[in-house]
DRENMIDREN-532337 format. One record per residue: x, y, z of N, C-alpha, C, O in turn; residue number from 1; residue in three letters. Coordinates in nm, 2 decimals. Layout:
<rec <X,Y,Z>,<X,Y,Z>,<X,Y,Z>,<X,Y,Z>,NUM,'ala'>,
...
! end
This chain:
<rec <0.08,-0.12,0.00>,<0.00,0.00,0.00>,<0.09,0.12,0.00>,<0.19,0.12,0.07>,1,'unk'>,
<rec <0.05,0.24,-0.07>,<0.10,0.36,-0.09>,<0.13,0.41,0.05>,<0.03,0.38,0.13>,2,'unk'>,
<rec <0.21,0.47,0.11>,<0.21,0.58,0.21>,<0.19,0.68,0.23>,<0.30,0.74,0.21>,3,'unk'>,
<rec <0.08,0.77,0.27>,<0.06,0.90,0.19>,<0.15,0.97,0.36>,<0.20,0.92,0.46>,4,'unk'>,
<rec <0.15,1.12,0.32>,<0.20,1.21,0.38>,<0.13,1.18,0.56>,<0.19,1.12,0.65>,5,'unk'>,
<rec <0.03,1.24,0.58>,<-0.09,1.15,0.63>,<-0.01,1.02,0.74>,<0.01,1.04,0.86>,6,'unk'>,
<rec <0.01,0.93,0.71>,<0.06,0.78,0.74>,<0.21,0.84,0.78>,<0.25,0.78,0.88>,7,'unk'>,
<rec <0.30,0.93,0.75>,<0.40,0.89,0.77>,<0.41,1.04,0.86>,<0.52,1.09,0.86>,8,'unk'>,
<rec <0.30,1.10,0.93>,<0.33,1.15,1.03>,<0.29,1.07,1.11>,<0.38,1.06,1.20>,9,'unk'>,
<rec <0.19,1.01,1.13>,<0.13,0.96,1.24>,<0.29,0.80,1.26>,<0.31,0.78,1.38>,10,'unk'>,
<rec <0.33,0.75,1.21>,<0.46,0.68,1.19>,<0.60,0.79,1.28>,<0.68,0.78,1.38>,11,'unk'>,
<rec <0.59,0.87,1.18>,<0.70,0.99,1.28>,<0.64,0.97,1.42>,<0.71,0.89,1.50>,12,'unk'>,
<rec <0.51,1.04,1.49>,<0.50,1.04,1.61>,<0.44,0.90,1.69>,<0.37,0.92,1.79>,13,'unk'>,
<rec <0.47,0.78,1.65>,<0.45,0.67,1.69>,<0.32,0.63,1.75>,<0.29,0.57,1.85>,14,'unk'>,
<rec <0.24,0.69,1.65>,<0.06,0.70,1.68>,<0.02,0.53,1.60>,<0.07,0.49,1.49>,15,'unk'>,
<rec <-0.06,0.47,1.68>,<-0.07,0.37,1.68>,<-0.23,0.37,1.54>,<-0.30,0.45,1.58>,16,'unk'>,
<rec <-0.28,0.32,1.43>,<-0.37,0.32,1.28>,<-0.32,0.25,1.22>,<-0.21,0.20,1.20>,17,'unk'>,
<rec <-0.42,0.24,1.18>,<-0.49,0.11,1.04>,<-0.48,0.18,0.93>,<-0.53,0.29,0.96>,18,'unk'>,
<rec <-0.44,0.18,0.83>,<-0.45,0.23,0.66>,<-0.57,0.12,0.63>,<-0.59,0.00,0.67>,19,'unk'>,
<rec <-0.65,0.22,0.54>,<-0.71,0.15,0.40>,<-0.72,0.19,0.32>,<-0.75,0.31,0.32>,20,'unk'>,
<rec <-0.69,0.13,0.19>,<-0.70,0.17,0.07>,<-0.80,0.11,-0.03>,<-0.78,0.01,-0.10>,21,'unk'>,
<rec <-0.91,0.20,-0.04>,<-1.02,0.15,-0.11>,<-1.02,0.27,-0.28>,<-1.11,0.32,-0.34>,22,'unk'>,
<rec <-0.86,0.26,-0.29>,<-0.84,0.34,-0.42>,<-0.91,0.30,-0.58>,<-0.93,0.38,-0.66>,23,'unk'>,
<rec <-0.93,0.17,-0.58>,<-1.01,0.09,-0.63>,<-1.12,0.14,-0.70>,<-1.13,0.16,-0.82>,24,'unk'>,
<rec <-1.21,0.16,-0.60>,<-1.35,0.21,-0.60>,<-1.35,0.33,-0.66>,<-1.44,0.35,-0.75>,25,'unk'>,
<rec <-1.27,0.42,-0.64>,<-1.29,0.58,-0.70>,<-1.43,0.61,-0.63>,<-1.52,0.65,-0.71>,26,'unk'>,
<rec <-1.46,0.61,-0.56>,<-1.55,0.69,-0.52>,<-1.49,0.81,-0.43>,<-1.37,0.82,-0.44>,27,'unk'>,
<rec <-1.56,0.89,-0.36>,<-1.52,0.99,-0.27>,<-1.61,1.06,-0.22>,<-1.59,1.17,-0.18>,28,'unk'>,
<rec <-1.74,0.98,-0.22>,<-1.86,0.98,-0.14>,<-1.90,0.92,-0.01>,<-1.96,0.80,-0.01>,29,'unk'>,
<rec <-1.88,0.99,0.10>,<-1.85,0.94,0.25>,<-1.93,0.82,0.30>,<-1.87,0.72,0.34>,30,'unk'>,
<rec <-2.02,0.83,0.29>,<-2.14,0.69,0.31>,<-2.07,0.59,0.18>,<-2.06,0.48,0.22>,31,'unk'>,
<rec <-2.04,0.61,0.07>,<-2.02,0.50,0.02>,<-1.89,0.44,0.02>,<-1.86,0.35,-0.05>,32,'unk'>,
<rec <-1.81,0.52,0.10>,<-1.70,0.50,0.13>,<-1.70,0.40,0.30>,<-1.65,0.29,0.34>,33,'unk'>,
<rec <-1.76,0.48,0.34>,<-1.83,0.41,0.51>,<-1.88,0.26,0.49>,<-1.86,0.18,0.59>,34,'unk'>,
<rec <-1.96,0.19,0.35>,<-1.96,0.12,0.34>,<-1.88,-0.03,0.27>,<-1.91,-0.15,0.30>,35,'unk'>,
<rec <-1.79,0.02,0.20>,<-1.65,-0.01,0.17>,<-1.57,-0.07,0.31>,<-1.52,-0.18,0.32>,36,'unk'>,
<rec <-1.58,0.02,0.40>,<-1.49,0.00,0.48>,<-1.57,-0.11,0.58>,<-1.50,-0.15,0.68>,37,'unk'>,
<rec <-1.69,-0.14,0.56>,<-1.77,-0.21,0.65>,<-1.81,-0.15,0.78>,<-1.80,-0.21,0.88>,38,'unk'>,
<rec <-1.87,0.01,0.76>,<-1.83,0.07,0.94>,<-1.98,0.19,0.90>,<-2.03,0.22,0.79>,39,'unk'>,
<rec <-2.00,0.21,0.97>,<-2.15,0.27,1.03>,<-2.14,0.42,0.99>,<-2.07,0.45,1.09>,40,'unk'>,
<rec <-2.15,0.51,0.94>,<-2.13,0.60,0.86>,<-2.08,0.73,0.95>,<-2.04,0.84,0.91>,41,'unk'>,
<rec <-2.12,0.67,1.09>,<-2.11,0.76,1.19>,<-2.00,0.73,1.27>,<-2.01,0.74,1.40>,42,'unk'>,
<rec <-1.89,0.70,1.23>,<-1.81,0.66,1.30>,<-1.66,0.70,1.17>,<-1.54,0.70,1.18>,43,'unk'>,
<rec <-1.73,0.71,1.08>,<-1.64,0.78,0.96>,<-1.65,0.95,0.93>,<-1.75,1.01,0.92>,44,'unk'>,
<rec <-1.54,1.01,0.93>,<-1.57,1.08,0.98>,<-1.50,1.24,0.83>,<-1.39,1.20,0.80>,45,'unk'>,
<rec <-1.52,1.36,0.76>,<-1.51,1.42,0.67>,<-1.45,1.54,0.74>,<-1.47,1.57,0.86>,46,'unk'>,
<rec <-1.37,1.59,0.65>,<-1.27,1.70,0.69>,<-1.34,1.85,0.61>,<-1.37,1.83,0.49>,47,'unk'>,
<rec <-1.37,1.96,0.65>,<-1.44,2.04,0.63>,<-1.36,2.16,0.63>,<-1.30,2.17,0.73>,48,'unk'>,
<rec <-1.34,2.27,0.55>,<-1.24,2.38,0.56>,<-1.32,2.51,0.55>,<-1.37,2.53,0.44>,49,'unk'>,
<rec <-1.34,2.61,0.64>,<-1.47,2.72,0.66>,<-1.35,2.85,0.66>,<-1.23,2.83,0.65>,50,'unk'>,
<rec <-1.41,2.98,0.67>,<-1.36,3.12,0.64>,<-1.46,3.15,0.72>,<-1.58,3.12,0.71>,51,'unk'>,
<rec <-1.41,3.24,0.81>,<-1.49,3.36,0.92>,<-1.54,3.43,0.88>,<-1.44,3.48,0.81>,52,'unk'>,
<rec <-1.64,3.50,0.85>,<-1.74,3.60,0.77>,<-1.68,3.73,0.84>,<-1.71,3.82,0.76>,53,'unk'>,
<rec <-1.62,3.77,0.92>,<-1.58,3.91,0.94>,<-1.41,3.91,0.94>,<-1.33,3.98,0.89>,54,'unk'>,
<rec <-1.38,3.75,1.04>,<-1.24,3.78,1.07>,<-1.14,3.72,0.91>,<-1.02,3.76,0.89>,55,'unk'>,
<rec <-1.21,3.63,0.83>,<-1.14,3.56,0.73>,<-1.04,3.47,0.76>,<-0.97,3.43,0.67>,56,'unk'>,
<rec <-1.04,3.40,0.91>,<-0.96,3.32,0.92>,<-1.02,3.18,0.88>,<-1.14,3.16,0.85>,57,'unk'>,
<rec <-0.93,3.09,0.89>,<-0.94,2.98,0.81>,<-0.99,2.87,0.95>,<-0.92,2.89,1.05>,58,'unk'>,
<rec <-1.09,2.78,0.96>,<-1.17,2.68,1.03>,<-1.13,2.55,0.97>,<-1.14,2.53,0.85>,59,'unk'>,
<rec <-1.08,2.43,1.07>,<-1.12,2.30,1.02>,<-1.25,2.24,1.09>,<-1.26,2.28,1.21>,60,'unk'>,
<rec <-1.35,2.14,1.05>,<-1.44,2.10,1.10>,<-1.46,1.95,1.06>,<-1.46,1.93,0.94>,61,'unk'>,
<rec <-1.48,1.84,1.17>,<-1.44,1.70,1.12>,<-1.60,1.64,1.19>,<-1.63,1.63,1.31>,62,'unk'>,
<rec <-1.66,1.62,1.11>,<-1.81,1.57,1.09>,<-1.81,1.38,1.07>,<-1.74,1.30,1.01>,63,'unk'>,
<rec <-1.89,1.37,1.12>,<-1.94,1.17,1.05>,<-1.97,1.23,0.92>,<-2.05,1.33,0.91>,64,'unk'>,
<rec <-1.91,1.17,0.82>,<-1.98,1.19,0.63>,<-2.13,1.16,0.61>,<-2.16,1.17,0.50>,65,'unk'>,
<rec <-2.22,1.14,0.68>,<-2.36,1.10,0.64>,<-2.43,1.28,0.71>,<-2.54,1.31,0.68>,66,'unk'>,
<rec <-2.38,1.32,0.76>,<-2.42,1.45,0.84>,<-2.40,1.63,0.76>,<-2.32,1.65,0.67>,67,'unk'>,
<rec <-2.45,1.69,0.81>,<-2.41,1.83,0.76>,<-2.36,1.93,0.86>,<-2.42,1.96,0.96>,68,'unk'>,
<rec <-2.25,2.00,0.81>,<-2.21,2.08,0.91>,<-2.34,2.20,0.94>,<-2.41,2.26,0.86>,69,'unk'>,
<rec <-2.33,2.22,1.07>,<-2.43,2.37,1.08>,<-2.38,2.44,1.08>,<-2.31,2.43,1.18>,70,'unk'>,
<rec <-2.36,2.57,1.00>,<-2.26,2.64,1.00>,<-2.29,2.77,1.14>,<-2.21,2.85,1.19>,71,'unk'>,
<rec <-2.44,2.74,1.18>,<-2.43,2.85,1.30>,<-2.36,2.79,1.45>,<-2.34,2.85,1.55>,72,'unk'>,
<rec <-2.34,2.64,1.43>,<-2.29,2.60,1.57>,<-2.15,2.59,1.58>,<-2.07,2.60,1.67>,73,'unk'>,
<rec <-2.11,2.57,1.40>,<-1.97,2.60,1.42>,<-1.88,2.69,1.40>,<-1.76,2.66,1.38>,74,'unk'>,
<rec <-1.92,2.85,1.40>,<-1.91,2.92,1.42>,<-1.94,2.96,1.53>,<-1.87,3.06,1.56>,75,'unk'>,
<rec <-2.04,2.91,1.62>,<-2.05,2.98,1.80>,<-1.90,2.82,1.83>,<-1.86,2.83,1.94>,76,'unk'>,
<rec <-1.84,2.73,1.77>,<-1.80,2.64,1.88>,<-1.66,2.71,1.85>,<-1.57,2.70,1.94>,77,'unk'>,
<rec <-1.61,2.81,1.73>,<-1.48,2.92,1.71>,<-1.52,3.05,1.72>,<-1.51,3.13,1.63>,78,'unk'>,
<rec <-1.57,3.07,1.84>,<-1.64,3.23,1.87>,<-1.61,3.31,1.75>,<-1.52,3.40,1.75>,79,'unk'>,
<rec <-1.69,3.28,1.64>,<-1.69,3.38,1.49>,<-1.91,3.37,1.49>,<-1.98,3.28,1.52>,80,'unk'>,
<rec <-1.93,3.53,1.45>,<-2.03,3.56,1.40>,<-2.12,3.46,1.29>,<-2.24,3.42,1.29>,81,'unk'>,
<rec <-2.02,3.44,1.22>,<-2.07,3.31,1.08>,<-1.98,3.23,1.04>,<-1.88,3.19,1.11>,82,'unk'>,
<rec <-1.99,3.21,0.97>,<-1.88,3.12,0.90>,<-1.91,3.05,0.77>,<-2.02,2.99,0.77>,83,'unk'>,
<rec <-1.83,3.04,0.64>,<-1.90,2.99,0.53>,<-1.80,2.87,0.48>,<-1.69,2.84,0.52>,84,'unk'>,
<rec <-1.86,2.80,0.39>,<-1.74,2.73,0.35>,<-1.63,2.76,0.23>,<-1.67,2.82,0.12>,85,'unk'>,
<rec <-1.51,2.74,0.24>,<-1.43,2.80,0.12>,<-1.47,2.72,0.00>,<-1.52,2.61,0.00>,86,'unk'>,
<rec <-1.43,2.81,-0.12>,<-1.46,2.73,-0.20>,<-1.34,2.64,-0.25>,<-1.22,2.65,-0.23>,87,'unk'>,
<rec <-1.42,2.55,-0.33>,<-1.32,2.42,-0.36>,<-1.22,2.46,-0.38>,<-1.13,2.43,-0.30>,88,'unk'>,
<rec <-1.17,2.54,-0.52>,<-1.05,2.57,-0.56>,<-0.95,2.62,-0.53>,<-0.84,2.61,-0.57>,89,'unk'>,
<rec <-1.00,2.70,-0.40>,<-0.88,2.75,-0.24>,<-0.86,2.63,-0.17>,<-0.76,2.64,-0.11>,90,'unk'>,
<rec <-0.92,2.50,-0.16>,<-0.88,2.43,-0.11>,<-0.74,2.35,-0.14>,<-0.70,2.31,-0.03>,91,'unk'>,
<rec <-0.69,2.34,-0.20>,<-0.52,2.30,-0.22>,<-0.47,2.36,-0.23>,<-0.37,2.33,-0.18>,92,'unk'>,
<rec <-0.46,2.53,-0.28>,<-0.35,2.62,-0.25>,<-0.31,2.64,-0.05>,<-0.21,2.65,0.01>,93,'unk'>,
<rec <-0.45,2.62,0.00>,<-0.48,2.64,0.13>,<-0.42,2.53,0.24>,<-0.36,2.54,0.35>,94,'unk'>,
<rec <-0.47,2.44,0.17>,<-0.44,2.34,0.30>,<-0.31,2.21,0.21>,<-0.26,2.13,0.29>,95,'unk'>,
<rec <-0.27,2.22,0.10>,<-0.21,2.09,0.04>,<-0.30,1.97,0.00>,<-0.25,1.87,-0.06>,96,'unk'>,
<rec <-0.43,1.98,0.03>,<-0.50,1.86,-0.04>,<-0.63,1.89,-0.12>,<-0.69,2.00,-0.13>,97,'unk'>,
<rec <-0.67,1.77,-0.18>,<-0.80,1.79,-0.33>,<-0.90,1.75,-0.27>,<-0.88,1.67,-0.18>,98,'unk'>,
<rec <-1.01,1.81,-0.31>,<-1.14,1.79,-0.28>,<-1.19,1.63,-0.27>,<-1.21,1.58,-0.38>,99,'unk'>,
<rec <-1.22,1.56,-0.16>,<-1.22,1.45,-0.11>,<-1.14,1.36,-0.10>,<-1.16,1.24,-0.12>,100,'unk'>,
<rec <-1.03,1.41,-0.05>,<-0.89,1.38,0.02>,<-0.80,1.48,0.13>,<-0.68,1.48,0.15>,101,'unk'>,
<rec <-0.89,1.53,0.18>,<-0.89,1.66,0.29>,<-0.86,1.57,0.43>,<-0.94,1.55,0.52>,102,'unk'>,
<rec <-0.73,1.54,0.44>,<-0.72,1.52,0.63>,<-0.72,1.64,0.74>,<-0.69,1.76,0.71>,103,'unk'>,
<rec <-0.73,1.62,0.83>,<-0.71,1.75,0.95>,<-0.59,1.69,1.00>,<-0.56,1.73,1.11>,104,'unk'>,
<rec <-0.49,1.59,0.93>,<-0.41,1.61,0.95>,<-0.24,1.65,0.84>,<-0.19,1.60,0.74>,105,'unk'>,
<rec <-0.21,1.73,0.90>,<-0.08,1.71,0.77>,<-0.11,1.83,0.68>,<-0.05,1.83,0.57>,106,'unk'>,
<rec <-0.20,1.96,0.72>,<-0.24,2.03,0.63>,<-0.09,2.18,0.63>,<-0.03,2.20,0.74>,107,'unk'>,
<rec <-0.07,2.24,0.51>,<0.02,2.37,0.48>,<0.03,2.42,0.63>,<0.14,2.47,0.67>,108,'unk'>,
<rec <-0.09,2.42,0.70>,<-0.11,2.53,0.80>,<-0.17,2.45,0.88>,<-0.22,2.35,0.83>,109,'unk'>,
<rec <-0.18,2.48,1.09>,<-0.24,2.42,1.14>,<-0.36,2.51,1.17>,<-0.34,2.62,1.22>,110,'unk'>,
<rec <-0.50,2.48,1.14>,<-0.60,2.59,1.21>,<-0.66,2.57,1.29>,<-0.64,2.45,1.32>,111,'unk'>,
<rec <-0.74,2.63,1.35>,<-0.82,2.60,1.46>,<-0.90,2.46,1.39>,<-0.94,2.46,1.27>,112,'unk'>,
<rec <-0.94,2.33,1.48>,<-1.00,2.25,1.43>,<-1.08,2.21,1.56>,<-1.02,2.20,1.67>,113,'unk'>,
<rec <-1.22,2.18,1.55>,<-1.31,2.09,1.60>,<-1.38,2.00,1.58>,<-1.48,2.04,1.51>,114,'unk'>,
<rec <-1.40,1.89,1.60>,<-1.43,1.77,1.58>,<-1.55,1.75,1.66>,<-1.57,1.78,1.78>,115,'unk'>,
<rec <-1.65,1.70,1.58>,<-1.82,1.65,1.66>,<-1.80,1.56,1.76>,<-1.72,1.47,1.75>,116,'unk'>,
<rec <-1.87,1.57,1.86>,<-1.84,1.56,1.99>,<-1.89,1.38,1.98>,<-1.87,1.30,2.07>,117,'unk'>,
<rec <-1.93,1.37,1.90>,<-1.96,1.19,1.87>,<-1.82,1.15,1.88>,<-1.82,1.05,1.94>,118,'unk'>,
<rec <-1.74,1.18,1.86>,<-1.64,1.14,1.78>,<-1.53,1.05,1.91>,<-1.50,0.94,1.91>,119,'unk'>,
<rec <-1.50,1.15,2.01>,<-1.48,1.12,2.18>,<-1.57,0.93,2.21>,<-1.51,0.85,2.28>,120,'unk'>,
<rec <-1.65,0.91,2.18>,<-1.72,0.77,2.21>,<-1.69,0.70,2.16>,<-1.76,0.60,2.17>,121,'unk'>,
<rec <-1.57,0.69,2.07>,<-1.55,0.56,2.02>,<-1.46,0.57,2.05>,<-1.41,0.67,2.10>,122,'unk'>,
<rec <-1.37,0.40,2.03>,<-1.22,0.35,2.03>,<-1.17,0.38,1.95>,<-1.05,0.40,1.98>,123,'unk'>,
<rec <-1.21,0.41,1.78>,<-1.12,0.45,1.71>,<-1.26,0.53,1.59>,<-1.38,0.51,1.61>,124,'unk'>,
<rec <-1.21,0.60,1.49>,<-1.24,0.69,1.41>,<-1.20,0.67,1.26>,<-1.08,0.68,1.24>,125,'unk'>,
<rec <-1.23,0.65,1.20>,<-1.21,0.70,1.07>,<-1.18,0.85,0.97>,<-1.28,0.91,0.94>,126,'unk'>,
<rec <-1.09,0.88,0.94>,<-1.07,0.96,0.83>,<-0.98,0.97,0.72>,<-0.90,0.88,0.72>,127,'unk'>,
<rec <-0.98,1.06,0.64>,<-0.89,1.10,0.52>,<-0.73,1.05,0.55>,<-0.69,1.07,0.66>,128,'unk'>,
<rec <-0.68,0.99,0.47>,<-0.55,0.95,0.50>,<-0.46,1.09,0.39>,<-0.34,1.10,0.38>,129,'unk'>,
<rec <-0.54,1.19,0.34>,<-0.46,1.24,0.32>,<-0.45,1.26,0.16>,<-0.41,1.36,0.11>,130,'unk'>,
<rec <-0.49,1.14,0.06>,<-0.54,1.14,-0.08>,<-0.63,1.05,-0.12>,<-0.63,0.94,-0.07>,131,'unk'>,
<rec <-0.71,1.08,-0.21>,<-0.87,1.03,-0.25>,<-0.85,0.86,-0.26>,<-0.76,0.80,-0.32>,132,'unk'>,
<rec <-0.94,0.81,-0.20>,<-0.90,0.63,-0.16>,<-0.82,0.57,-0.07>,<-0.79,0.46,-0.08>,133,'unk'>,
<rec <-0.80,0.64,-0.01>,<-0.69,0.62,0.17>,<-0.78,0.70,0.31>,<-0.78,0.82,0.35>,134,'unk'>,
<rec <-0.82,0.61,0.33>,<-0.84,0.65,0.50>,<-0.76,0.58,0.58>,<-0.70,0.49,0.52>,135,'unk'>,
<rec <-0.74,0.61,0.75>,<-0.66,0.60,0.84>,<-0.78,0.56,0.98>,<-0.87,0.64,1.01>,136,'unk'>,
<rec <-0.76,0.43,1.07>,<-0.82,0.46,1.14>,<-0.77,0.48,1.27>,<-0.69,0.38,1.27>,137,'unk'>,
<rec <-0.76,0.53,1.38>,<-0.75,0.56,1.47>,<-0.79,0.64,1.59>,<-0.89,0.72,1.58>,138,'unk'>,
<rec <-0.73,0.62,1.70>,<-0.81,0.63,1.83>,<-0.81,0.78,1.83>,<-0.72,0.85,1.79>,139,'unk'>,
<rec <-0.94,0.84,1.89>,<-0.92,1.00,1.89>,<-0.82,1.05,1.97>,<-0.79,1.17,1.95>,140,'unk'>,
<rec <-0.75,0.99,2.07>,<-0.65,1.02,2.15>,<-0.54,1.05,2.07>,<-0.50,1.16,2.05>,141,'unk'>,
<rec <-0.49,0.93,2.00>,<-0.39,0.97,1.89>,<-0.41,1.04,1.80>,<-0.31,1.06,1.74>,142,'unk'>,
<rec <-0.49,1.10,1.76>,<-0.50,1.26,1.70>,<-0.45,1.36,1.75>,<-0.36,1.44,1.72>,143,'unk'>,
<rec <-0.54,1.33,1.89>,<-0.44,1.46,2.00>,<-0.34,1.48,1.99>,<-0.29,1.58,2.03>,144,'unk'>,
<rec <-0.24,1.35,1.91>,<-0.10,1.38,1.97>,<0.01,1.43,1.83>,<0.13,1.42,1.81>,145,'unk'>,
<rec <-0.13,1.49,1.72>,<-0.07,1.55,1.58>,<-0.10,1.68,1.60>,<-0.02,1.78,1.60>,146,'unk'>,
<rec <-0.23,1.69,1.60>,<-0.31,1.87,1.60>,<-0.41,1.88,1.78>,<-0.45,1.79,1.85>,147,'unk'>,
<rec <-0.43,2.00,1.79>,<-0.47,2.06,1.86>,<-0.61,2.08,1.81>,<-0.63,2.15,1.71>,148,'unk'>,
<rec <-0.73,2.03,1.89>,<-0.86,2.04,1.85>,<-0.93,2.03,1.99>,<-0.88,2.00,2.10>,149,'unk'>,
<rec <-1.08,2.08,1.95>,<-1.19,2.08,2.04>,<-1.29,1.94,2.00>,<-1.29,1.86,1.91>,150,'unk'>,
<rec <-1.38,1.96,2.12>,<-1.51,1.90,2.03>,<-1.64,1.96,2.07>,<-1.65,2.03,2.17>,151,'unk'>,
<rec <-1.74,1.94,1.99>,<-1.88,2.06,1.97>,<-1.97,2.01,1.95>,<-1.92,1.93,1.87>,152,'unk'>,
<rec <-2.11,1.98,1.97>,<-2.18,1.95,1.86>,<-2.20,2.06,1.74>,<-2.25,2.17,1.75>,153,'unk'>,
<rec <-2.15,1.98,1.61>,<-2.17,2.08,1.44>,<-2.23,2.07,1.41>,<-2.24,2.16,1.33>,154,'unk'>,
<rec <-2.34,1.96,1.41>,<-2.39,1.89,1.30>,<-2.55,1.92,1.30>,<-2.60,1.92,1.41>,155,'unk'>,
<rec <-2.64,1.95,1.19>,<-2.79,2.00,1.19>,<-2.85,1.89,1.23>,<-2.98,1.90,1.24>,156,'unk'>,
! end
């Protein structure tokens, strides 16, 4: 299996994940990816990149893929007035990854990031390994020990 960028930090800091590679499939639709991997859609989880409506700073937000971000909760959980989402095409100048290959980990920049508070209840998590067909699974603890995050409820 490929190593993406993704894998070989969580390797640097001796964080304990599973790779999969369902590069195969080409898909890059969360639920049909959640099913791929044989796991509950809610337990899989989408990397989200927002802009502050007044201040312009940059938000990460890490959702279950079957869900939608609220953009008014996740903006009261980074004390910002609103918050919208960037558009696609800032997304790789911004963070280093393509639209449905977005980790909250391993990005150009570290931003503020919050993670749905589901996410704390499990043993391990699913997300982006970093490029389209690679997820990573791991315990939310071991996250902790790459980026700095909260948890909220985001989700409508």
């Amino acid at each position: 299996m490929e190593k993406t960028n993704v894998m070989r930090l969580l390797d640097q800091k001796k964080v304990a994940y599973t790779p999969y590679d369902y590069s195969q499939s080409g898909t890059t639709v969360g639920t049909e990816v959640a099913a791929i991997l044989k796991q509950p859609p809610e337990r899989v989880f989408k990397t989200l990149v927002t802009v502050g409506g007044k201040t312009k700073k940059n938000f990460v937000f890490v959702i279950p893929v079957a869900e939608e971000l609220d953009l008014k909760k996740a903006a009261a959980a980074v004390g910002e007035k609103s918050i919208e989402m960037i558009k696609q095409k800032e997304l790789l100048p911004l963070t280093g990854y393509v639209h449905g290959g977005c980790s909250p980990i391993g990005m150009k920049k570290q931003f503020q990031t919050v993670v749905h508070e589901t996410a704390a209840s499990y043993e391990t998590i699913f997300f982006s390994a970093g490029k389209i067909g690679y997820q990573v699974e791991l315990a939310p603890a071991g996250l902790e020990k790459l980026i700095r995050f909260g948890y909220a409820d985001l989700i409508v």
